[in-house]
C-alpha positions in Angstrom: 54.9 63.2 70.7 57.8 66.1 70.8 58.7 67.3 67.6 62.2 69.3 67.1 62.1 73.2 66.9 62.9 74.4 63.8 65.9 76.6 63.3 63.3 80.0 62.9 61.9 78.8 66.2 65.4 79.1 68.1 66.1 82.2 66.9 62.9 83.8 68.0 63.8 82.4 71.4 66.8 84.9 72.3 67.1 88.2 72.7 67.7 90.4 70.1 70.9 92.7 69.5 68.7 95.8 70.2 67.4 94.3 73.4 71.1 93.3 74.7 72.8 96.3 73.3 69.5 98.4 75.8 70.7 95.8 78.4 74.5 96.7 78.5 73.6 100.7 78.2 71.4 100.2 81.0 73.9 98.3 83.4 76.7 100.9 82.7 74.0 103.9 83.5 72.6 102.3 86.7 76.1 101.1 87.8 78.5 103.5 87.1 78.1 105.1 90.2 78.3 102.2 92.1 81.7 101.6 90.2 83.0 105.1 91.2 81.9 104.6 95.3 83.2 101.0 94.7 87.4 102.4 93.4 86.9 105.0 95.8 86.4 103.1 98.9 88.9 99.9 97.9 91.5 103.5 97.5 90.9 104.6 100.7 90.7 100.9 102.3 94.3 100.4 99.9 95.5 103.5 102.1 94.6 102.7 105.1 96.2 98.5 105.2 99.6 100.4 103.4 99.6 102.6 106.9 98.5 99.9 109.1 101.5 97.7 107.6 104.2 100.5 107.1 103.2 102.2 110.1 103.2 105.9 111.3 107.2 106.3 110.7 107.3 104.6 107.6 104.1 106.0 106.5 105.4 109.4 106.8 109.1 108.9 105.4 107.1 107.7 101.8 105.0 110.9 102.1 107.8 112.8 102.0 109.7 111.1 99.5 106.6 111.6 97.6 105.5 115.3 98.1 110.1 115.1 97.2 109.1 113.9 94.0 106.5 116.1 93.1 108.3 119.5 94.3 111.4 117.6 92.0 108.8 116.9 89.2 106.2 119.3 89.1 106.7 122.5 91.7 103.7 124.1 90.8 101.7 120.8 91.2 103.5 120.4 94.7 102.8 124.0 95.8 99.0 124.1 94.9 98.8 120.4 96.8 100.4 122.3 99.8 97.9 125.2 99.7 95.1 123.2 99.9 96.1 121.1 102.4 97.3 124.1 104.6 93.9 125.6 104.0 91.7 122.2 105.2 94.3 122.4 107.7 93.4 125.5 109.2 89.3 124.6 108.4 89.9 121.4 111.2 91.7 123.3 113.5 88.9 126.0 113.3 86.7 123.3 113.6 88.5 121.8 116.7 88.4 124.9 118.9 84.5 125.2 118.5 84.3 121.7 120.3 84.5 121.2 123.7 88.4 120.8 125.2 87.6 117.2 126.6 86.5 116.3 123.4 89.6 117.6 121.9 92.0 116.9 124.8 95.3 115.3 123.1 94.3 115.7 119.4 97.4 116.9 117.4 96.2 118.1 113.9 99.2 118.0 111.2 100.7 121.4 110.4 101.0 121.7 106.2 102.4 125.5 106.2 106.0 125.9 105.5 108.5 125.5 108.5 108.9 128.9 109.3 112.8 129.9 110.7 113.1 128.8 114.2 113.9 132.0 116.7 117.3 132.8 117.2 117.1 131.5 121.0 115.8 128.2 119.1 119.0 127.9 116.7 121.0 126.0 119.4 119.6 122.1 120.4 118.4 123.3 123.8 120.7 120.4 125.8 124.0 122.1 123.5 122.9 125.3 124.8 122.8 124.2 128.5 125.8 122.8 128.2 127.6 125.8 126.9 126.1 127.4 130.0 127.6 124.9 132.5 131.0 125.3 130.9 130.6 128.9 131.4 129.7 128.9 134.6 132.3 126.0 135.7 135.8 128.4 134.3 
């Protein structure tokens, strides 16, 4: 015949405090990485759906207004940010001429310097310029 366990006998059944409080220390050591991968990749996957949705345009109007806001916000912040990205910049494109040129044929790398000041024969829209020379040459 079954008898009922006695309140001491439940109690003996469960883990202990120690023995949870070891379990929870050792999920948080073995899976913190896997957390940090994890945030990284659902950033990067976040980044890529906004461009996919906004598209290339869009995309690039809110970096602007963004990289706006931090040269408004914090111009040191903005300038380092521009430095190192003018720096990988010049790493890829170093990169890119060690390949092959059908490998490379019609890849456009984005330019992070500053815009330097056009030449002077640049100043003038090109079409504004040829039209000044048409109406020059039609008097």
């Amino acid at each position: 015949m079954l008898t009922r366990p006695s309140l001491a006998d439940v109690k003996r059944l469960g883990p202990t405090r120690r023995q949870v409080a070891f379990a929870v220390v050792a999920l948080v050591v073995f899976l913190w990485p896997l957390q940090v991968i994890s945030i990284f990749l659902l950033t990067v996957i976040a980044l890529l759906v906004s461009y996919w949705t906004l598209g290339h345009e869009r995309s690039a109007e809110v970096g602007e207004q963004a990289m706006g806001w931090l040269q408004a916000r914090y111009p040191a912040a903005a300038s380092r940010l521009r430095q190192g990205m003018a720096r990988y910049g010049r790493a890829a494109c170093a990169l890119v001429e060690r390949l092959p040129e059908r490998w490379t044929e019609g890849l456009y790398l984005p330019d992070f310097e500053p815009p330097a000041e056009p030449p002077e024969k640049m100043q003038l829209d090109p079409f504004e310029r040829l039209l000044k020379d048409r109406q020059k040459g039609a008097k």
